[in-house]
Every structure is written in C-alpha cells, then in structure tokens.
C-alpha positions, 0 to 999 in steps of 0.5 A: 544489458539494457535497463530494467527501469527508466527514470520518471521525470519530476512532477511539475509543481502544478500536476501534484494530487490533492491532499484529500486523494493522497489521504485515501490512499493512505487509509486505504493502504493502512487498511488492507494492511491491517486486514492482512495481518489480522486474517493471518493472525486469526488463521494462525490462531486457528491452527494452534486450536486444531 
C-alpha cells in the first residue's frame, strides 16, 4: 500500500517567514475562528427565539 503522505524535509535556516507574516496568519486564524463561533452562536440563538 503506497503512502498517503510524504514527509517534507526541514526548512533551512535562512527560508524561515518573517515574524510579521506569521503574526498575520495568526490573527488572521484567530479571527475566522472567532467569526465561526460567534455566527453559530447567533444562529443558535435565533433558534431558541423561533
């Protein structure tokens, strides 16, 4: 049976991202969740008040 995944080699040292790009894609992650749960929430919400 073949592998579903091959194994990615190591980042050199010198082809890391910088700080400022891994930020954004924290907030940026930390904000669709936040939208996520909060547009749950709200329609959960709304179905209680039905």
């Amino acid at each position: 049976m073949p592998d579903l995944f091959t194994p990615a080699p190591p980042s050199e040292p010198g082809e890391d991202r910088p700080l400022a790009h891994k930020l954004l894609w924290f907030f940026g992650l930390c904000l669709a969740g936040s939208g996520a749960v909060a547009i749950t929430a709200y329609a959960l919400r709304s179905l209680l008040f039905l």
